[in-house]
C-alpha positions in Angstrom: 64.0 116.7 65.8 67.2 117.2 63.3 66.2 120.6 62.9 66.1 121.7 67.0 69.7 119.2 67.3 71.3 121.7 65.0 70.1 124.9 65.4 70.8 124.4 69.0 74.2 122.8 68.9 76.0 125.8 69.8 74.2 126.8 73.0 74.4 122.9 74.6 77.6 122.7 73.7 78.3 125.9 75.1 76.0 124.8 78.2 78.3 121.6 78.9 81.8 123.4 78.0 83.0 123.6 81.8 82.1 120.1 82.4 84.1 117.2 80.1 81.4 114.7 81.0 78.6 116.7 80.3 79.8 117.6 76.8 77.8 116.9 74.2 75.4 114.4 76.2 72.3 116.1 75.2 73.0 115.7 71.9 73.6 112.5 71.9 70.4 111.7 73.9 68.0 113.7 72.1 68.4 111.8 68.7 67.9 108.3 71.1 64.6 109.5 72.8 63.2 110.2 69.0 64.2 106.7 68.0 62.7 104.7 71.2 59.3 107.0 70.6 58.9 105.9 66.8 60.1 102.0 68.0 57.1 102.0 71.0 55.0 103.3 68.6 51.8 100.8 68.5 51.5 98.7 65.3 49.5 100.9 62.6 46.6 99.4 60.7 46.7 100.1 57.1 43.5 100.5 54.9 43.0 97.2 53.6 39.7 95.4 52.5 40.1 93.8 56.4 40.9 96.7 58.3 37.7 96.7 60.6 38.1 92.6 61.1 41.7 93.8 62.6 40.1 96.5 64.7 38.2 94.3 66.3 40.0 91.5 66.6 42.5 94.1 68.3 39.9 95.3 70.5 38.2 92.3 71.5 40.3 89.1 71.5 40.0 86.3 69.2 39.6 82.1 70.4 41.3 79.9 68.2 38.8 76.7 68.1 40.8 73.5 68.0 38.9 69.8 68.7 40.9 69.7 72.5 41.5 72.8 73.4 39.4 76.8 73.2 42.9 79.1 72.9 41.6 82.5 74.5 44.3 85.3 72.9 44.2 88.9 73.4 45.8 91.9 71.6 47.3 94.8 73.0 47.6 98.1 70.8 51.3 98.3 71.5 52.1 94.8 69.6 52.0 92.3 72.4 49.6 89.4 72.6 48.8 87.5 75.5 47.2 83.7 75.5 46.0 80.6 77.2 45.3 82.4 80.4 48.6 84.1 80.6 50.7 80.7 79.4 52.1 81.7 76.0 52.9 85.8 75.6 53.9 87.1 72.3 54.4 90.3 69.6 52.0 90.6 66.6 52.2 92.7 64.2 50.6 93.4 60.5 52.1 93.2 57.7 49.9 94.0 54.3 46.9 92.5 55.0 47.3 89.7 57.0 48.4 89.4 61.2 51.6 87.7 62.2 52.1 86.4 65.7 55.5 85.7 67.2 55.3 83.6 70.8 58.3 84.4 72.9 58.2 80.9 73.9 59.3 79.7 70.0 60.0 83.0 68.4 58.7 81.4 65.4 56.7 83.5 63.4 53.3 82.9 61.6 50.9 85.0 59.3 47.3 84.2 58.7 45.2 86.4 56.1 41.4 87.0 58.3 38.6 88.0 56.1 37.1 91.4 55.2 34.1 92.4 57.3 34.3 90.4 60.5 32.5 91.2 63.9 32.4 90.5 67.7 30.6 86.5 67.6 31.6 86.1 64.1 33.3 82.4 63.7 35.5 81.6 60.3 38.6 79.9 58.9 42.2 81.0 58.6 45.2 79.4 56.9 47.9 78.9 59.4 51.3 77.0 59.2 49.7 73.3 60.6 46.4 73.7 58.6 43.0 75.2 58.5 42.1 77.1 61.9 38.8 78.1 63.1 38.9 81.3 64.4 36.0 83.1 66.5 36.4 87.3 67.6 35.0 87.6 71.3 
């Protein structure tokens, strides 16, 4: 992107040289539409012994099993979560090997490590911020 900015500087500028508010606005956009692409770029997943568990919990939703209450949550690739029906909305994002959810409601966040070679049905435990939490991928 730096490259095209600069070797083309000369003909927008001399594209936008009649008009005052028109000079230079390409240039100041172009760098801006190369920053918004690499910020709505969807959350990578990096090769970690617990890749595939995050692929599918990704693809397929996760409930959270409490003794009151089944907490339905579902990823979207672009970082956003969605839960309890619609309820509670949220970014997640990883970081090394573990997931981190932020609700917008509390914009508190929280990490929880899942283990390495988890399925669609599997059920297991995660460390979160109140405790042990069972955890099974839809």
């Amino acid at each position: 992107m730096f490259n095209y900015v600069h070797t083309n500087a000369k003909y927008i500028d001399a594209e936008n040289h009649n008009n005052p508010l028109k000079k230079g606005r390409k240039m100041r956009i172009l760098p801006l539409a190369g920053l918004a692409a690499f910020l709505l770029a969807p959350p990578a997943i990096a090769q970690t012994s617990n890749a595939d568990t995050y692929r599918e919990v990704i693809a397929k939703g996760v409930v959270i099993l409490t003794p009151t209450l089944d907490i339905d949550v579902k990823f979207t690739p672009d970082g956003r979560f969605v839960a309890l029906g619609g309820m509670s909305k949220g970014s997640w994002k990883l970081v090394g090997d573990k997931m981190c959810s932020t609700p917008d409601e509390t914009l508190i966040e929280s990490c929880g490590l899942y283990p390495p070679g988890k399925k669609s049905g599997d059920e297991f435990e995660i460390e979160a911020p109140t405790g042990r939490v069972k955890v099974r991928i839809q």
